[in-house]
DOKE-612891 format. One line per 4 residues: number of its first residue (from 0); their letters; for each residue x, y, z of C-alpha. Coordinates in nm, 3 decimals. Example, Ala and Ser with C-alpha at 12.3 -4.5 7.8 and 13.67 -1.06 7.14 Angstrom:
% DOKE-612891
0) as) 1.230/-0.450/0.780; 1.367/-0.106/0.714
END
This chain:
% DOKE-612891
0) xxxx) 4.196/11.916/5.443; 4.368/12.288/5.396; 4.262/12.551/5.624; 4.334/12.898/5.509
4) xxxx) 4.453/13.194/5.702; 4.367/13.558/5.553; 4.519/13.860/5.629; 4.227/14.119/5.673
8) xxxx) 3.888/14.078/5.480; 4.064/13.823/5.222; 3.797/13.658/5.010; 3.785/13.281/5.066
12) xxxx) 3.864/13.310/4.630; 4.249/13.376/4.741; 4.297/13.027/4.858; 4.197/12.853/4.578
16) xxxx) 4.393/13.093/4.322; 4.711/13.008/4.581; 4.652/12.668/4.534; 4.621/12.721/4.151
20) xxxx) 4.863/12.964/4.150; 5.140/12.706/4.304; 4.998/12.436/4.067; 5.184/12.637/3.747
24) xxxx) 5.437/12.391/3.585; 5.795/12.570/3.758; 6.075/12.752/3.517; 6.410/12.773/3.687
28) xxxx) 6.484/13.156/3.726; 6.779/13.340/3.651; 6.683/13.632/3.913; 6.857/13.602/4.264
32) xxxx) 6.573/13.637/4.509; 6.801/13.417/4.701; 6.555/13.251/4.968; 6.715/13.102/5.300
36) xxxx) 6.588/12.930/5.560; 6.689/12.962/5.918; 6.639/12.664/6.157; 6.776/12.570/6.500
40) xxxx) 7.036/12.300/6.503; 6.850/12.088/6.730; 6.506/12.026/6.877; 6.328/11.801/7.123
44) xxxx) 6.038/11.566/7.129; 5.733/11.833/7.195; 5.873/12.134/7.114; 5.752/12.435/6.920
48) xxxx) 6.001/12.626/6.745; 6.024/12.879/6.452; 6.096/12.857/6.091; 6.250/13.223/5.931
52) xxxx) 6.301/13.258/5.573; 6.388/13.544/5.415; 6.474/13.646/5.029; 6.455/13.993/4.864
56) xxxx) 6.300/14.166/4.575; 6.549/14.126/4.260; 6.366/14.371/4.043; 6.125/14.642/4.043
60) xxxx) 5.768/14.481/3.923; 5.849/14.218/4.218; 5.518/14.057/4.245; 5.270/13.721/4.217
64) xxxx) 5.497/13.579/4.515; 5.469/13.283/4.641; 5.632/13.042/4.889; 5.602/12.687/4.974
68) xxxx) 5.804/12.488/5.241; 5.795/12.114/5.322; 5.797/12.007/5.733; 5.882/11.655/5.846
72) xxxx) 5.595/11.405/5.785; 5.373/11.445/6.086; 5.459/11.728/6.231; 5.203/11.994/6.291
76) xxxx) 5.248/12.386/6.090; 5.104/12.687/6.268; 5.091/13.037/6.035; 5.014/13.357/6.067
80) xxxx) 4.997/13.622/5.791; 5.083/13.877/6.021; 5.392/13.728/6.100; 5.525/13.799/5.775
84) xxxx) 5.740/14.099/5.680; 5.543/14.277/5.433; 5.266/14.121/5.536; 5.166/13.846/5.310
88) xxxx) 4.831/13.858/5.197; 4.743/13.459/5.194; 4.885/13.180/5.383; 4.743/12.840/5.358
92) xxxx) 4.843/12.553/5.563; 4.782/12.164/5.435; 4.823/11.940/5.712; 4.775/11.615/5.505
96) xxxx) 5.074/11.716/5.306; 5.320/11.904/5.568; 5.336/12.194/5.386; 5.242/12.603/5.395
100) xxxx) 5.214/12.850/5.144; 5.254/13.220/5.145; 5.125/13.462/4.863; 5.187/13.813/4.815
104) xxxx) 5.026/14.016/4.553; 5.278/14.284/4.490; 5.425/14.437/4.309; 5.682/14.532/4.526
108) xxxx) 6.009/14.744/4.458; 6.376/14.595/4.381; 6.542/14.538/4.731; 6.232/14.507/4.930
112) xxxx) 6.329/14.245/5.223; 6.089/13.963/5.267; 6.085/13.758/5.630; 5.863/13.515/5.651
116) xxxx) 5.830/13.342/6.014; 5.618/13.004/6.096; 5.606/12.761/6.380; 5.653/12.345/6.377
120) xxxx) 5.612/12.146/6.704; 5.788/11.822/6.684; 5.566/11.494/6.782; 5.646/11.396/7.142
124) xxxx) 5.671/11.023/6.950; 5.942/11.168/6.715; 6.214/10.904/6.691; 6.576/11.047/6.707
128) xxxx) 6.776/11.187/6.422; 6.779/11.395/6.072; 6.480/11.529/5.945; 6.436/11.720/5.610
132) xxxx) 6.303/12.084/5.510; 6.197/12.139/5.132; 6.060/12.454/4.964; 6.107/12.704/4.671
136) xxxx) 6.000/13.045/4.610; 5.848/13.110/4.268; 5.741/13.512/4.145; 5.659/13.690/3.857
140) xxxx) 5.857/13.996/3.726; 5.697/14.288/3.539; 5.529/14.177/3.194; 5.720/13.869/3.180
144) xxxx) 5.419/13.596/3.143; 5.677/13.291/3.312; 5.753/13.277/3.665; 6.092/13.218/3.798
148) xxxx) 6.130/12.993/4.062; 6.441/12.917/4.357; 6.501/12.656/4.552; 6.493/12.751/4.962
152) xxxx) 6.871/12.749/5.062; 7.017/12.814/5.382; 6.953/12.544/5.666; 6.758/12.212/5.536
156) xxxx) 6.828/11.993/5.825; 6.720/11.966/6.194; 6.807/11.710/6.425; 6.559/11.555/6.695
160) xxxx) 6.727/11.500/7.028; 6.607/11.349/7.339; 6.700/11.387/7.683; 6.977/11.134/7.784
164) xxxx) 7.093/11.077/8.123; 7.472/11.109/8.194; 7.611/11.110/8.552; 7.970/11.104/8.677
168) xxxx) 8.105/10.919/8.788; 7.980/10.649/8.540; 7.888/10.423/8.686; 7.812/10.633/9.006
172) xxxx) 8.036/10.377/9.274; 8.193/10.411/9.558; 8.369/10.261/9.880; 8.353/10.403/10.201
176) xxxx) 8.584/10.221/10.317; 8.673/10.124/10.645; 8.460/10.370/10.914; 8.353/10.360/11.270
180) xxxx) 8.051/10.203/11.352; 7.810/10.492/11.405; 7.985/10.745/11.175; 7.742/10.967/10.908
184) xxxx) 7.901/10.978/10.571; 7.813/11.113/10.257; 7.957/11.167/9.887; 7.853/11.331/9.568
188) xxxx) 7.774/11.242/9.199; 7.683/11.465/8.905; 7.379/11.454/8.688; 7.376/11.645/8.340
192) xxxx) 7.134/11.623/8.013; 7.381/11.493/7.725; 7.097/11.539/7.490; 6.824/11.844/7.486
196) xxxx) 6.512/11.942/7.635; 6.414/11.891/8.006; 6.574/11.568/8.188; 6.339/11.414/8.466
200) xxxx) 6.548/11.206/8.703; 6.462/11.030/9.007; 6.729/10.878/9.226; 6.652/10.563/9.491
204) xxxx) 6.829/10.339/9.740; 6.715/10.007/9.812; 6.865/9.953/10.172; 6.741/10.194/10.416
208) xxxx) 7.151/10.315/10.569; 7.173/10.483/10.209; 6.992/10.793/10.160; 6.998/11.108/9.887
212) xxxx) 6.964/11.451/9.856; 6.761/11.569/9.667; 6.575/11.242/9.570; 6.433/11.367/9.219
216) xxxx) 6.470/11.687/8.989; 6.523/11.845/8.635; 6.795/11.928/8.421; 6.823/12.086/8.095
220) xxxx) 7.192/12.219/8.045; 7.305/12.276/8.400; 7.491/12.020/8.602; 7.295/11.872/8.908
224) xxxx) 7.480/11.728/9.223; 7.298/11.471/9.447; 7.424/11.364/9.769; 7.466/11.032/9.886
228) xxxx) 7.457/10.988/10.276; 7.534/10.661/10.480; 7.455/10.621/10.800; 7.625/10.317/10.986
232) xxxx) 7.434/10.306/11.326; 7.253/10.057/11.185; 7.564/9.852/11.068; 7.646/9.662/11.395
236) xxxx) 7.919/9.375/11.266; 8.296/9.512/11.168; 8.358/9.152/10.948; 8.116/9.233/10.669
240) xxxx) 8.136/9.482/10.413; 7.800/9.619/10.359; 7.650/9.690/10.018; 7.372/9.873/9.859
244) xxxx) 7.275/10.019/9.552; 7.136/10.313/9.418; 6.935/10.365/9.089; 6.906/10.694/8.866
248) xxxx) 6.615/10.667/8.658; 6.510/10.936/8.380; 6.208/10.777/8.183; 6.304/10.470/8.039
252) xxxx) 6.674/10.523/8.102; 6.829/10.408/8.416; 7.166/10.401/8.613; 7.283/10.229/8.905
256) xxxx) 7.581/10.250/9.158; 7.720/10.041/9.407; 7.816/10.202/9.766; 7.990/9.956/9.988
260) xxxx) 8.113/10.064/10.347; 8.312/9.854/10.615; 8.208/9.975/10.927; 8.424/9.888/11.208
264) xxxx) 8.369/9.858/11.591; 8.611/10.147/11.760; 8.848/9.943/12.000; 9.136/10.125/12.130
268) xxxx) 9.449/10.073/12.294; 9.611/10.318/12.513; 9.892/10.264/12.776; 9.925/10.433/13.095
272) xxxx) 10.299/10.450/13.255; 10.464/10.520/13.539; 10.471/10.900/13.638; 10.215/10.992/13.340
276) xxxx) 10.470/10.992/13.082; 10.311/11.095/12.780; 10.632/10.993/12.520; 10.550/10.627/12.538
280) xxxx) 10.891/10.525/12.706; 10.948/10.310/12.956; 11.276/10.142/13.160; 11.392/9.779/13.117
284) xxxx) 11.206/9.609/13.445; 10.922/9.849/13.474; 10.545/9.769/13.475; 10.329/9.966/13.281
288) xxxx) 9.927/9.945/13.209; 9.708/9.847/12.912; 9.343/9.988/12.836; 9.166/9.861/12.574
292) xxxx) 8.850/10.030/12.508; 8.499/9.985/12.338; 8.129/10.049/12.341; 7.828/9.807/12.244
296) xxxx) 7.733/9.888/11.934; 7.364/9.743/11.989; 7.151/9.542/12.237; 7.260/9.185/12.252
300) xxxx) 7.603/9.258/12.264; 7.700/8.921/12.362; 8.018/8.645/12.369; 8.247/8.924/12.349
304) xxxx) 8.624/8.797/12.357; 8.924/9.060/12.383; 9.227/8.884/12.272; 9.592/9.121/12.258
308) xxxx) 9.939/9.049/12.260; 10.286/9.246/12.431; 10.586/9.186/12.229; 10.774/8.895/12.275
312) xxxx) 10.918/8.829/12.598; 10.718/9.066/12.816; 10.511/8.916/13.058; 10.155/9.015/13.142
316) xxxx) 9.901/8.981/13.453; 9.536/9.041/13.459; 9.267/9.057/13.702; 8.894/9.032/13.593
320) xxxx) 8.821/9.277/13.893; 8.991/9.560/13.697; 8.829/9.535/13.384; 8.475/9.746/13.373
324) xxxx) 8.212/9.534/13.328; 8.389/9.279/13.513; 8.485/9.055/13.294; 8.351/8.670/13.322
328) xxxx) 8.694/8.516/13.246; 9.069/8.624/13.199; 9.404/8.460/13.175; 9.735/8.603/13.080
332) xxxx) 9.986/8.343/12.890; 10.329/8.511/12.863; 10.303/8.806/12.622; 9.908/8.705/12.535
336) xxxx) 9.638/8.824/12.764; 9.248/8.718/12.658; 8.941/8.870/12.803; 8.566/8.736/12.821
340) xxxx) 8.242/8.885/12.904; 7.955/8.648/12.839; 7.663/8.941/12.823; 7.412/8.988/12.711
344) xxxx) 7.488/9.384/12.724; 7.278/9.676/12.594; 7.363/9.963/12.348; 7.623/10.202/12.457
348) xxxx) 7.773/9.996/12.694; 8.112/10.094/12.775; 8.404/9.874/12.835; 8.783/9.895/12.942
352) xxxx) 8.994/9.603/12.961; 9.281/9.657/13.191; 9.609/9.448/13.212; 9.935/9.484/13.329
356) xxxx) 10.291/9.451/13.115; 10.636/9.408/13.249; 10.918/9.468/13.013; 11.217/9.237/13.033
360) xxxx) 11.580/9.394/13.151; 11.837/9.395/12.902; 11.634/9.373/12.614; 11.812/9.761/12.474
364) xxxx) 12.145/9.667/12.301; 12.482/9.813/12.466; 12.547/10.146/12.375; 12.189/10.235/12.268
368) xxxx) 11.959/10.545/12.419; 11.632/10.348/12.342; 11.484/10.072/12.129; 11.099/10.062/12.014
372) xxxx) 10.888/9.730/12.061; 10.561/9.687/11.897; 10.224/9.503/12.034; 10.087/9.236/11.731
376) xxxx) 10.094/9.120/11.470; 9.779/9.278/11.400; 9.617/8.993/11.379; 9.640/8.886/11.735
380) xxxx) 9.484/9.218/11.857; 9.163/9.207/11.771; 8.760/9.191/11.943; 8.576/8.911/11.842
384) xxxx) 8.178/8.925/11.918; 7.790/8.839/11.872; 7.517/9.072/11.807; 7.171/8.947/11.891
388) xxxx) 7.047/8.649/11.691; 7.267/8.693/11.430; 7.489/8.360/11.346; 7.780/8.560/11.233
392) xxxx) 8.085/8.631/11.459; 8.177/9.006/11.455; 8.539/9.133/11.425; 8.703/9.450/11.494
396) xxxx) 9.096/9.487/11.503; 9.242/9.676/11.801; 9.376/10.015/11.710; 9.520/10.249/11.887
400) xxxx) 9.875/10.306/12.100; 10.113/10.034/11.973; 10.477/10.111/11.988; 10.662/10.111/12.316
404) xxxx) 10.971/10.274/12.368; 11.208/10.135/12.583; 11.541/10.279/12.780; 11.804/10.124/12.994
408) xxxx) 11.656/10.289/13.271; 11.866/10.542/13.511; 12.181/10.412/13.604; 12.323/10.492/13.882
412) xxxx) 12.680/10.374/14.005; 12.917/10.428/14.220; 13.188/10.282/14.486; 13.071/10.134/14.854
416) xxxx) 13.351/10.166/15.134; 13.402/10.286/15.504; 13.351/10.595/15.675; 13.749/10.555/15.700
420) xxxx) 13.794/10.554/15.309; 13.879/10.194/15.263; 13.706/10.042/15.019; 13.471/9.788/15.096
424) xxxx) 13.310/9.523/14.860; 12.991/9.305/14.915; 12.785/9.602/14.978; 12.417/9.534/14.884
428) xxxx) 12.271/9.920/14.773; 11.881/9.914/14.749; 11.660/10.188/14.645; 11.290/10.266/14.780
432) xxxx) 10.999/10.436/14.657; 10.815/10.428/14.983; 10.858/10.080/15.081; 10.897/9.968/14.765
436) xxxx) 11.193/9.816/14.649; 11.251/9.955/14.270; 11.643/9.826/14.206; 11.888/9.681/14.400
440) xxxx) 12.229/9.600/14.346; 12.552/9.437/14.534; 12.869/9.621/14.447; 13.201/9.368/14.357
444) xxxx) 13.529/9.311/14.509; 13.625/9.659/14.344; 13.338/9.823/14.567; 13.142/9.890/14.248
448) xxxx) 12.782/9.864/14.191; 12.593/10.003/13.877; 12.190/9.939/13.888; 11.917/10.106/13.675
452) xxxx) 11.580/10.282/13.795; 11.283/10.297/13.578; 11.096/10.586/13.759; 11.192/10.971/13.816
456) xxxx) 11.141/11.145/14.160; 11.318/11.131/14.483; 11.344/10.815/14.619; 11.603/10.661/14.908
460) xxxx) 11.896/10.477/14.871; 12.030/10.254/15.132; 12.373/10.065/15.112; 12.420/9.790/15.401
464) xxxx) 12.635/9.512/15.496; 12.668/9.267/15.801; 12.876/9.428/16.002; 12.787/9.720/15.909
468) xxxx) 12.557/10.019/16.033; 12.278/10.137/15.729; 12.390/10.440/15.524; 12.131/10.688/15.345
472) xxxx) 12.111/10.882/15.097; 11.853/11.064/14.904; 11.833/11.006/14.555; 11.671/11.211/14.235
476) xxxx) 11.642/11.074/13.942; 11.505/11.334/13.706; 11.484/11.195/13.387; 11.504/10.832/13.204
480) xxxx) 11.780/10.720/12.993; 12.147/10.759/12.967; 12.152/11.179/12.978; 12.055/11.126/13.341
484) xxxx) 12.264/10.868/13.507; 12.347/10.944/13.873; 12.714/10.905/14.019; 12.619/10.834/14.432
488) xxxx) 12.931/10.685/14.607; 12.893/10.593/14.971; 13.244/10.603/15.086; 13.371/10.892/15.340
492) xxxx) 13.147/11.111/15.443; 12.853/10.859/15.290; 13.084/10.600/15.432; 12.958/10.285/15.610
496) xxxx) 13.046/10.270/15.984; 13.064/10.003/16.173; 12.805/9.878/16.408; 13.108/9.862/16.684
500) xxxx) 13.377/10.037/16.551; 13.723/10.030/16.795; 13.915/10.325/16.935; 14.177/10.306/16.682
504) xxxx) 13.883/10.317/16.463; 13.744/10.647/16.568; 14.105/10.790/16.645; 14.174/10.746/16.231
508) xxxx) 13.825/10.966/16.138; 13.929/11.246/16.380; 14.258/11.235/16.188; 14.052/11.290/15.859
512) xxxx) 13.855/11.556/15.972; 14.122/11.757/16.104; 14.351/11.665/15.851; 14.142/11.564/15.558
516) xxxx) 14.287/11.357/15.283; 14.199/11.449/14.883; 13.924/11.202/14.865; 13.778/11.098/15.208
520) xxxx) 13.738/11.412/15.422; 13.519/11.386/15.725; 13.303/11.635/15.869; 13.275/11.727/16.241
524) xxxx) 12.904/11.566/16.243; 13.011/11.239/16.074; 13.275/11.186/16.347; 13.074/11.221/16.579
528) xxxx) 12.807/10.961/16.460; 13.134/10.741/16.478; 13.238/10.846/16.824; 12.833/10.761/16.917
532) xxxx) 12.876/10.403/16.760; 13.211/10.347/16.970; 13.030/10.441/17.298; 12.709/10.295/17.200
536) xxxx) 12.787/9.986/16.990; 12.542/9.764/16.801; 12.539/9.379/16.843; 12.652/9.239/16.479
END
């Protein structure tokens, strides 16, 4: 059924002379009304938008106007007389045929602008794509008893679009990667509309370390940005890379992304040398200390085995008193030390394996400052454990301090001989830290000795021989490596004396103290010690 919309007090007569009116067989016109429509390029499922047309008066005597105009099948036509510029004086929409008609009486002057405006909301079933406009305009001019009539130019087409769901990246994936067990992550991924109208999205996880931010929304033409967090407390095994999804859903549309993470127990390796040295460099002979690191990552931490290798060569100890929890079992083979605790041990837990490395001597080529060693392969170095009931074995690689740089050591050199100058081989020269021995050497049938310490400070150096009363000397060593070798010669004055030296003996050092040769001059005090050791001899 029509319905008919009147502008004023119309009598109900005007629709049915409309309809009459429109009814007249059509004669193409030769005038230039020119009708156009006006329509938007693109519309969505439910929406209302407005239809302009517009023409103009060709002639004076402009008048018995009318307009029809064709909507999509289905598609509902609201109208309004009033709307109309002039005002028309009849509008009649007919739903059953998609169509609405506007009548002006007239007449109306050449060059009188017409705009006629109406409204179409599109089905929210509409399917996609092209739909079709159709009208003319047909009028009367002066006396003229036929009507002209024009097509409606100007737009004819509008497309339907629907909200599509686009995100970027497409699919939305991503690896983590390798991160520490118990680190928060998060990344982003974009959502837009690619089509028109309002896009409701919703976005989900189905495991419960993967959450988002914000979880649901609305886009038209903007860009949204959701965030996806990870949370690895939860992830308690380092051999597994764990996977989850997450699903973007916008009516029936959908999109899902795979987020994979390899979380990875923190175990760390740092050495501790002698004197604090924070370079990592060591002397040829020393003994330096390992400290491997780690925390329980959950309760029923459990058959936890710490396996870790020196380069080739070195030797290691280990004692399962040092390590913290003590450790259940430990054994050093060679370069390879392993490490069990049996456990069961709760969250947060913290452990340090401790073990001791000696580096070889002569392992830095002749003529070289230094020469860097490496703990592995990799694959060596690595935690192997349990978590609760689960059936899979856990493992984390150990990270952390690896290289080692090594130096000759501090040499230090020199020539052994009597107080008297004479030069005197077989001389053993130790030196102490304390009471320890750190280097000892004997010095040859030239009276030379060379030896190399692997510590800095002050220490004491002894030379002795049977025979042969002890000489001392103090002895810095202030740095490691060739730049800070030490010449300390123990002839002369740092001369050995006998333990029960002759007359003769002592006559020839009161000759070189009060006439002092180039090389072996004696002080007043150093003769005496020799006159002491003539009065007071030692038993050899």
């Amino acid at each position: 059924m029509g319905r008919a919309l009147k502008c004023g007090f119309i009598p109900l007569l005007i629709g049915a002379l409309l309809a009459a009116f429109l009814a007249i067989p059509i004669k193409t016109s030769a005038q230039t009304a020119n009708p156009t429509r006006d329509l938007p390029e693109k519309v969505h499922r439910g929406e209302t938008f407005d239809v302009v047309i517009t023409f103009t008066a060709p002639e004076n005597e402009f008048h018995a106007v009318g307009l029809a105009d064709a909507v999509p099948a289905g598609w509902s036509i609201e109208a309004d007389a009033s709307e109309c510029t002039p005002a028309a004086n009849a509008v009649n929409v007919i739903s059953e045929e998609n169509r609405v008609e506007f009548l002006w009486y007239g007449p109306f002057d050449a060059g009188t602008a017409f705009t006629v405006v109406y409204h179409v909301t599109v089905p929210q079933d509409a399917e996609p794509g092209t739909y079709e406009f159709d009208g003319f305009l047909t009028y009367y001019v002066g006396e003229n008893p036929d009507p002209f009539t024009e097509d409606i130019g100007g737009d004819s087409q509008i497309e339907v679009c629907i909200p599509i769901l686009a995100v970027n990246p497409d699919p939305p994936d991503h690896d983590f990667g390798e991160v520490d067990i118990g680190e928060s992550l998060s990344w982003s991924f974009e959502i837009t509309n690619d089509g028109c109208g309002t896009l409701e999205w919703t976005v989900e996880s189905d495991v419960d370390w993967i959450s988002v931010d914000p979880a649901s929304g609305t886009t038209t033409t903007e860009t949204d940005t959701v965030t996806v967090m990870v949370d690895t407390s939860s992830l308690v095994c380092s051999c597994i890379v764990y996977e989850g999804h997450i699903t973007i859903k916008a009516g029936d549309q959908e999109k899902t992304g795979t987020i994979k993470v390899h979380p990875v127990l923190p175990v760390t390796r740092d050495f501790v040398f002698p004197d604090d040295r924070p370079d990592n460099r060591v002397a040829e002979g020393s003994t330096f200390e390992v400290r491997v690191s780690f925390t329980a990552p959950a309760d029923g931490f459990h058959a936890i085995g710490l396996s870790d290798m020196a380069p080739s060569g070195w030797t290691t100890q280990v004692d399962i008193m040092e390590c913290s929890p003590r450790a259940d079992v430990a054994h050093a083979v060679d370069n390879k030390v392993e490490i069990v605790w049996y456990g069961p041990y709760s969250a947060g837990t913290e452990f340090t394996a401790v073990y001791k490395v000696t580096v070889p001597e002569g392992i830095v080529p002749e003529g070289e400052k230094e020469k860097v060693f490496s703990f592995g392969p990799e694959e060596e170095c690595k935690l192997v454990y349990y978590v609760g009931e689960k059936d899979e074995a856990c493992t984390a690689p150990i990270r952390g301090e690896k290289e080692v740089k090594v130096v000759p050591g501090t040499r230090v050199f020199g020539t052994t001989g009597e107080v008297v100058c004479n030069i005197l081989p077989g001389v053993t020269v130790t030196i102490l830290d304390g009471e320890e021995v750190i280097a000892q050497a004997e010095s040859d049938e030239t009276g030379y000795y060379e030896l190399y310490v692997s510590k800095t400070g002050t220490f004491k150096a002894v030379a002795s021989k049977e025979g042969f009363r002890d000489e001392e000397q103090d002895l810095t060593i202030e740095g490691l490596g060739p730049d800070y070798e030490v010449n300390l010669d123990f002839r002369g004055e740092t001369g050995l004396v006998p333990k029960a030296p002759s007359m003769m003996y002592v006559l020839a050092c009161v000759h070189n103290w009060l006439y002092p040769p180039v090389e072996c001059g004696l002080s007043m005090t150093k003769v005496l010690e020799v006159v002491h050791a003539w009065l007071y001899p030692l038993e050899n």
